[in-house]
C-alpha positions in Angstrom: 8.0 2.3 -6.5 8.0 2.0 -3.0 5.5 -0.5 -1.3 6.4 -0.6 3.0 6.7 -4.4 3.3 4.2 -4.7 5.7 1.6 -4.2 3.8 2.3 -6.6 0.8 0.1 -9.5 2.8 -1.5 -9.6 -0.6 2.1 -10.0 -3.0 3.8 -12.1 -0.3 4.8 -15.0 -3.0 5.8 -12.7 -5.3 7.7 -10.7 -2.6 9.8 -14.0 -1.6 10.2 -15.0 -4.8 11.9 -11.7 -5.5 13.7 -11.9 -2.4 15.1 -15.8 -3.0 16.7 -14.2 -6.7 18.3 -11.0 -4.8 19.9 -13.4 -2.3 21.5 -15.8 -5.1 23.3 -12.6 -6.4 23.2 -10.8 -3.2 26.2 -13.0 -1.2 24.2 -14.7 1.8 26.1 -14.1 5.0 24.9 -17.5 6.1 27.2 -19.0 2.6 29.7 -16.5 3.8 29.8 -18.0 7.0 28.1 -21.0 7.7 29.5 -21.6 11.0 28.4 -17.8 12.5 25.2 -18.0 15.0 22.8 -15.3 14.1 21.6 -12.4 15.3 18.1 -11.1 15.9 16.7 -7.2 16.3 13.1 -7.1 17.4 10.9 -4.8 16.6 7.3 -4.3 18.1 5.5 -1.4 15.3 2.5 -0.2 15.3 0.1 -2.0 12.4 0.5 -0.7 8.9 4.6 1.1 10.0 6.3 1.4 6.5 9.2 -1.1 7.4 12.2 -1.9 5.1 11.8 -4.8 2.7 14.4 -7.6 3.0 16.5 -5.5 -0.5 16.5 -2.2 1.4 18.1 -3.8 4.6 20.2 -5.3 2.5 21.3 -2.0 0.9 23.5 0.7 2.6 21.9 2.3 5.8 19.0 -0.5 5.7 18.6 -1.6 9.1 19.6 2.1 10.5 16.5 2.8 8.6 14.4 0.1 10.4 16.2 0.6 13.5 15.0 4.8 13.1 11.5 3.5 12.3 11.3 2.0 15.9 12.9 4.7 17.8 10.1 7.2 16.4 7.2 5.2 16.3 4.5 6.1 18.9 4.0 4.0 21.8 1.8 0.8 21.5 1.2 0.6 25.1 -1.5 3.0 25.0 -5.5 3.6 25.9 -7.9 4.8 23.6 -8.3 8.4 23.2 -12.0 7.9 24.2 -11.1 6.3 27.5 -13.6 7.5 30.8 -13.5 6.3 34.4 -10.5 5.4 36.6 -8.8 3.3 33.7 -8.3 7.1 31.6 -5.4 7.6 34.4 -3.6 4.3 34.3 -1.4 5.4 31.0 -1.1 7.4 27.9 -4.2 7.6 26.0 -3.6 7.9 21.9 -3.7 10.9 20.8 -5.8 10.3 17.8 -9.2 9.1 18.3 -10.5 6.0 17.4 -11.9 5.1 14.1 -15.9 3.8 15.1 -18.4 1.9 12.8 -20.3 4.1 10.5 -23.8 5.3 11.9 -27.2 4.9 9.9 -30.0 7.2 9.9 -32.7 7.2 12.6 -35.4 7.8 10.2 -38.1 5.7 11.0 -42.0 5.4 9.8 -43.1 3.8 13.4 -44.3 5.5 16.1 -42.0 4.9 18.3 -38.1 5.5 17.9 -35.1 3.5 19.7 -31.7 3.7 19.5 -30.0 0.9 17.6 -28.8 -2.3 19.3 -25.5 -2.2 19.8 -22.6 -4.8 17.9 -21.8 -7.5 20.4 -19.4 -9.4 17.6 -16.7 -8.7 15.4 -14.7 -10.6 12.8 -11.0 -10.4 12.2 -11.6 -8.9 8.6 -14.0 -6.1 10.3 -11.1 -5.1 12.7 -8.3 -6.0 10.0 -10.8 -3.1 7.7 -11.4 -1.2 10.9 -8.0 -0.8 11.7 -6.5 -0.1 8.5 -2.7 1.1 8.8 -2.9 4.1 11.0 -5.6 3.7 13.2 -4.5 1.9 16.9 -8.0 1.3 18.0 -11.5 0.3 16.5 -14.9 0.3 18.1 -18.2 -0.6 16.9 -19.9 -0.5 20.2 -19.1 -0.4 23.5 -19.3 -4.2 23.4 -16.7 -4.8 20.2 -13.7 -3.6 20.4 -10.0 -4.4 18.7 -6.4 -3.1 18.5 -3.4 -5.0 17.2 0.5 -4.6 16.6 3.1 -5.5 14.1 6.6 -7.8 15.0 9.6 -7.4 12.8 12.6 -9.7 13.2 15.6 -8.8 11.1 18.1 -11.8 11.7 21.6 -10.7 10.3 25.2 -13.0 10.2 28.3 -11.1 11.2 26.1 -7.6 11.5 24.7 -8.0 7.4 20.5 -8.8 7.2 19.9 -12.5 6.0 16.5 -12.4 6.4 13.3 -10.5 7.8 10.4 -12.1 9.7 7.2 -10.4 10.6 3.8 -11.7 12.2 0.6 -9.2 13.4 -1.2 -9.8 16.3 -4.6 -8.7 16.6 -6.8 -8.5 19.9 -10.6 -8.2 19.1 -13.1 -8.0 22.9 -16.4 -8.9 22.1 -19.4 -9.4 25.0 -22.5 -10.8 24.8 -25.8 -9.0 26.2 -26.0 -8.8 29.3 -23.0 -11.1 30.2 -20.6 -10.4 32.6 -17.9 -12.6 30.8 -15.4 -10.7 28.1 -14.2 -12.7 25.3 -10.7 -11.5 23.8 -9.8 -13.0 20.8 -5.9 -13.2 19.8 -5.1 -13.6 15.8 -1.9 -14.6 14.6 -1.2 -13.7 10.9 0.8 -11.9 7.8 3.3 -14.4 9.4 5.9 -14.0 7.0 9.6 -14.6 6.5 12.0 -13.5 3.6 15.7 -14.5 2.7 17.7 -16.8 5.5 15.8 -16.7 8.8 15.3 -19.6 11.9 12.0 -18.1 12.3 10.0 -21.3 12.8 11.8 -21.9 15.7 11.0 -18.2 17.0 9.5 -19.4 20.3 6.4 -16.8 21.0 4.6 -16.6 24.4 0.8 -15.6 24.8 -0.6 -13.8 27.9 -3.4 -11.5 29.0 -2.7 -8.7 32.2 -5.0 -7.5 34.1 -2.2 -5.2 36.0 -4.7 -3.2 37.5 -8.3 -3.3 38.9 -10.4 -0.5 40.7 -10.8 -1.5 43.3 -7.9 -3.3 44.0 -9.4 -6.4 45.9 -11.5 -7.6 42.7 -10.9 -11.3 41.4 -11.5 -12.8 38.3 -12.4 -16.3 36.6 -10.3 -16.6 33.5 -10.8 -19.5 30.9 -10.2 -19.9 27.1 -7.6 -21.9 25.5 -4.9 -19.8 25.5 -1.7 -21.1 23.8 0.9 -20.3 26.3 4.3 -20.4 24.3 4.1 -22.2 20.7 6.8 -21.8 17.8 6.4 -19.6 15.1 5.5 -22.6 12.8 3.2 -23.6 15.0 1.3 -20.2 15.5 0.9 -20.0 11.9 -0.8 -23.1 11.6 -3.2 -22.5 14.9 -4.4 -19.2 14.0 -6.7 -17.9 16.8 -7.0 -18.3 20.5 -9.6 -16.8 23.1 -9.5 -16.0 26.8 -12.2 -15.2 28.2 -13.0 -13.0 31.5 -15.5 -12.9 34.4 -16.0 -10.4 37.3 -18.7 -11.6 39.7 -20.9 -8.7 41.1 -20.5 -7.2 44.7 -17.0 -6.4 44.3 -17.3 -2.4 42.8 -17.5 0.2 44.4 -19.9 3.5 43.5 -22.5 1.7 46.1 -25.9 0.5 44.2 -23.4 0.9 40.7 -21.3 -2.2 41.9 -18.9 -0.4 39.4 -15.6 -2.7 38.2 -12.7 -1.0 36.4 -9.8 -2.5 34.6 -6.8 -2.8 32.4 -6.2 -5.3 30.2 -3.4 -6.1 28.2 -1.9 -8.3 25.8 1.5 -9.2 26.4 3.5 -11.3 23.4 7.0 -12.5 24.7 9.6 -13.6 21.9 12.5 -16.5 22.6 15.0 -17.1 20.0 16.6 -20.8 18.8 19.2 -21.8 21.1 22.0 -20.8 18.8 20.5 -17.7 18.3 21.2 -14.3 19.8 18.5 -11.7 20.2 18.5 -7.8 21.3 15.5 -5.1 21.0 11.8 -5.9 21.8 11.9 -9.0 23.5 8.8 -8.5 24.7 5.8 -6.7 23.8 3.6 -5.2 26.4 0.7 -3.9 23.9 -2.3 -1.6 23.6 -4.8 -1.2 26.6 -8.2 -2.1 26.3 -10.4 -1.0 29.2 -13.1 -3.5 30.3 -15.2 -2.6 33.3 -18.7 -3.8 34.9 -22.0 -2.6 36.7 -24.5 -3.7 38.2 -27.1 -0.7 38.4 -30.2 -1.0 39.6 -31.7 1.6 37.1 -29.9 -0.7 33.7 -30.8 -3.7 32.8 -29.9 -7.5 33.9 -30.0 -5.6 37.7 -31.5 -8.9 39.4 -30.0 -11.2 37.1 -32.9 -13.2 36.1 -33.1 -14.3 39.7 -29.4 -14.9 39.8 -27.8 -12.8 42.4 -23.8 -13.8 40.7 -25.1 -12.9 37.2 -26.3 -9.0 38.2 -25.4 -6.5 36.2 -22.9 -6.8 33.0 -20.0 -5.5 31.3 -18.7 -3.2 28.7 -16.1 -1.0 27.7 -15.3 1.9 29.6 -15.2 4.8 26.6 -16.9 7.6 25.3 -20.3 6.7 24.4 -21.7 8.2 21.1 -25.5 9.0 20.4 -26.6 9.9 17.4 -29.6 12.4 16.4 -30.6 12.7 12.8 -31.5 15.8 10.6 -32.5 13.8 7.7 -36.2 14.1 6.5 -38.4 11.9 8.2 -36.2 11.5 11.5 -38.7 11.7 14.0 -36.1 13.5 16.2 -35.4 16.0 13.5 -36.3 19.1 14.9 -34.2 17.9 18.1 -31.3 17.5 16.1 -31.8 20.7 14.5 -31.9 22.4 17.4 -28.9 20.5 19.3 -26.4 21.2 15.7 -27.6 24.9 15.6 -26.5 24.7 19.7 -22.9 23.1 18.0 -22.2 25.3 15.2 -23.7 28.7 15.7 -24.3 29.0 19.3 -24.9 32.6 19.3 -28.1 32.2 17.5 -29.5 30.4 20.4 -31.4 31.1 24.0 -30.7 32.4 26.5 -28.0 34.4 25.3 -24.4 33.9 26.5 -21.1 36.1 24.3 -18.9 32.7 24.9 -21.5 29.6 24.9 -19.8 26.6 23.7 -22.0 23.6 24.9 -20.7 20.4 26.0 -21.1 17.1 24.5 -19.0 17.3 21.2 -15.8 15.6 21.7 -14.4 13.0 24.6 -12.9 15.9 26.3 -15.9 17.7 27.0 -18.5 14.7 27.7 -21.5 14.7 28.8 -22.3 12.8 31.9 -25.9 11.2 32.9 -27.8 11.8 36.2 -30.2 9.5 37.8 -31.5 12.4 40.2 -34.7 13.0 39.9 -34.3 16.1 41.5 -31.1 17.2 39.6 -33.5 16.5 36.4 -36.5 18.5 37.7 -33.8 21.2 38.6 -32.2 21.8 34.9 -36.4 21.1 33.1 -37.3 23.8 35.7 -34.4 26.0 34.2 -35.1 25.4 30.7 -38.4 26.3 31.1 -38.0 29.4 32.7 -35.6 30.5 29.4 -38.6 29.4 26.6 -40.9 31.4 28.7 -39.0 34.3 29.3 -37.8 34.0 25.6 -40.9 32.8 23.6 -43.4 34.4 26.3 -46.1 32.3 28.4 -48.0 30.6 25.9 -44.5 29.4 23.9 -46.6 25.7 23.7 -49.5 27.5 21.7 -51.5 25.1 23.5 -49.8 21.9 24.4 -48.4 21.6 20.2 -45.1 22.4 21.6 -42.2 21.8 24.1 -39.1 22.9 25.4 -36.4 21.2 24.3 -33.2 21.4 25.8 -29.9 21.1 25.0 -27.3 19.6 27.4 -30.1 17.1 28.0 -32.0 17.6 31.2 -31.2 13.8 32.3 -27.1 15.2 32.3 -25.1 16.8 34.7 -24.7 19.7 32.3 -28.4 20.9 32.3 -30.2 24.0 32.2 -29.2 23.7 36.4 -25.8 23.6 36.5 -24.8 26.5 37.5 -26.8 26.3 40.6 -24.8 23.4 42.0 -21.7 24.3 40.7 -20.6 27.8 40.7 -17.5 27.6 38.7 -20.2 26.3 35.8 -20.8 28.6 33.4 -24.3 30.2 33.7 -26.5 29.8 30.6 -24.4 27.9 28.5 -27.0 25.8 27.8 -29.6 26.4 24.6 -33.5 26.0 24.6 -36.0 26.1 21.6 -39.8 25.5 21.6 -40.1 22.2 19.2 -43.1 20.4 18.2 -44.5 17.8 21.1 -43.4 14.7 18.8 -40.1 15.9 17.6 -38.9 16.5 21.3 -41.3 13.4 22.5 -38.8 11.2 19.7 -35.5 12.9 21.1 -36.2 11.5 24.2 -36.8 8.3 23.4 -34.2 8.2 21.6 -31.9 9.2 24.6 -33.5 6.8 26.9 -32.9 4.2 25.1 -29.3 5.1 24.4 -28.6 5.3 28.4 -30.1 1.3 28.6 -28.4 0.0 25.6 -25.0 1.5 26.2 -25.1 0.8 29.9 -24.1 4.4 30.6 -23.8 4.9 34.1 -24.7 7.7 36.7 -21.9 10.5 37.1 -18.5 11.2 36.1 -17.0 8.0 35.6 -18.7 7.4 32.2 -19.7 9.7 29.5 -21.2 10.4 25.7 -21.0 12.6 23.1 -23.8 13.6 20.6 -22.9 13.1 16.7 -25.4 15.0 14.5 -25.9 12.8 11.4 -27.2 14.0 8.1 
């Protein structure tokens, strides 16, 4: 059977093992000629690739194998799918989405309803689960993010594998509330070698980019201990690193937003021994993670305790996700009723439209928040002209009921859209009388959303609604 050798972390001793009796029957090309200098290909894979074990390079068409592996492996230098703001236009963004932490119910027996705080941390083995072997990016919040990548060294003597080598590097951004510092945390491990190698000479070099800001002029305090260039020996033994990054406020643009975008990027560099020669991926440029920072005056931390320099805070700039629950006692339930009937059979809903698809159910079709109170007053005033004209004057038999809408009024997608832009679609939006409480609780619930995911005014941030069940 078959196991890809990069994911045997678990059978590794066995694995060498294996490997040390094929190369006793197996002619070594370092016994066949000890005086040759080797030769290095490196590889940079995405995590979890299906690469060759040290006997199939070995065999006929091995490393042409690897070497296809490579060729046709998606790009690592990419953003996540979710990506918003100026950052979604610095590179490719990954075509699959990201995989997210699973989402609880809302269901609550207190009066009052709140969306959950948002992860701040993350552990190697939650972004090692989180990850798995086919995702490129994992998201708990929009405060714990990770990616990582794979490195594959085949070292060969006169153009026949000796060995393999292989080491993963994982990236895992974490901040604290309402901190303006980002902590990225680097993990070294599965470092591995097979057969004949030199790899704990490898010489491996550690850096963060930051090769673009929006705007341009903004400055940053780095610190950490990062390791600079170590051996391979020496990584295995170290571990784990962190660099850390600041972004004082007054340097955004957006006016009273104060709004920071970046890139950030590991970068992993690979030297060989001196009498070593080394072709391929000699240095890895990897995944994009997108940090940015705010300092609103309508989100929280705006005066910074007193502190003009600590205003405001940072996050990562994707896709927000709120989640509304159907399940029995969810105090938003009817809300979320009404918003997945909006989703899935929006022909059953008011006012009528023949090709009403409603924003707000993948990244590509966001929703984006407004602060205006006149834009909100605009898209209520709309939705309440459709329950009426719909469910007839008295549609609150007497104060029990409301109109809910769905794109929230609070969006730029409301009820009024069409009104301040007339490419909009006119009513492609969906409105239902609900009980006072339900559509009371569906607010709340949104509020508190906007103030824990620091989701900013206009079209340089955005959510999505996930009906859970």
């Amino acid at each position: 059977m078959h196991i890809p050798w990069l994911k045997r972390a678990g059978r590794q001793a066995l694995t060498i093992a294996t490997a040390v009796a094929l190369l006793s029957a197996v002619p070594s090309m370092a016994r066949a000629d000890a005086s040759a200098d080797p030769e290095v290909e490196s590889y940079v894979l995405p995590l979890g690739s299906a690469t060759p074990s040290l006997e199939e390079l070995q065999s006929e068409g091995g490393v042409a194998r690897l070497r296809d592996i490579a060729r046709n492996a998606e790009p690592i230098a990419q953003l996540p799918h979710e990506t918003v703001g100026p950052a979604a236009s610095y590179a490719q963004r990954a075509t699959q989405p990201s995989r997210t932490a699973p989402v609880g119910s809302t269901a609550s027996p207190t009066p009052m309803i709140a969306a959950p705080e948002p992860a701040r941390t993350m552990t190697l083995d939650e972004c090692k689960k989180g990850l798995g072997t086919t995702k490129k990016f994992y998201f708990t919040s929009r405060f714990a993010a990770c990616s990582g990548a794979s490195f594959v060294q085949t070292w060969l003597v006169n153009g026949r594998p000796s060995g393999v080598s292989m080491f993963n590097v994982r990236v895992v951004g974490t901040i604290a509330k309402n901190s303006r510092t980002i902590n990225f945390k680097y993990y070294f491990t599965e470092m591995e070698s097979q057969g004949t190698t030199e790899a704990p000479a490898l010489k491996i070099g550690t850096k963060g980019k930051i090769p673009n800001s929006w705007p341009s002029t903004v400055r940053y305090t780095r610190g950490g201990n990062m390791p600079g260039t170590k051996t391979f020996a020496e990584l295995k033994v170290l571990r784990s690193f962190n660099e850390t990054v600041h972004a004082k406020p007054g340097q955004g643009s957006q006016g009273t937003t104060d709004l920071i975008a970046a890139i950030y990027q590991p970068s992993i560099t690979i030297t060989p021994p001196p009498n070593a020669q080394i072709t391929g991926d000699l240095k890895g440029d990897l995944f994009f993670l997108p940090p940015r920072w705010d300092a609103a005056k309508y989100l929280a931390n705006s005066t910074g305790g007193g502190n003009p320099d600590k205003r405001g805070a940072a996050s990562f700039a994707y896709v927000g996700m709120l989640n509304y629950s159907t399940k029995t006692g969810a105090e938003e339930r009817a809300a979320a009723q009404h918003i997945k009937t909006a989703f899935t059979k929006p022909q059953d809903t008011k006012p009528y439209m023949s090709a009403k698809k409603v924003p707000g159910q993948t990244p590509d079709q966001a929703l984006h928040r407004t602060v205006s109170t006149k834009r909100r007053d605009d898209n209520r005033k709309e939705a309440v002209k459709q329950c009426r004209r719909y469910w007839g004057a008295n549609y609150t038999q007497g104060g029990a009921r409301e109109c809910d809408e769905y794109p929230f009024a609070s969006t730029y997608e409301g009820a009024a859209e069409h009104e301040y832009d007339a490419d909009a679609k006119k009513f492609n939006f969906s409105v239902k009388p609900i009980a006072k409480e339900d559509n009371g609780a569906g607010g709340s619930l949104l509020l508190s959303f906007y103030a824990k995911n620091r989701v900013i005014d206009g079209m340089e941030d955005g959510f999505i609604v996930k009906i859970v069940s």
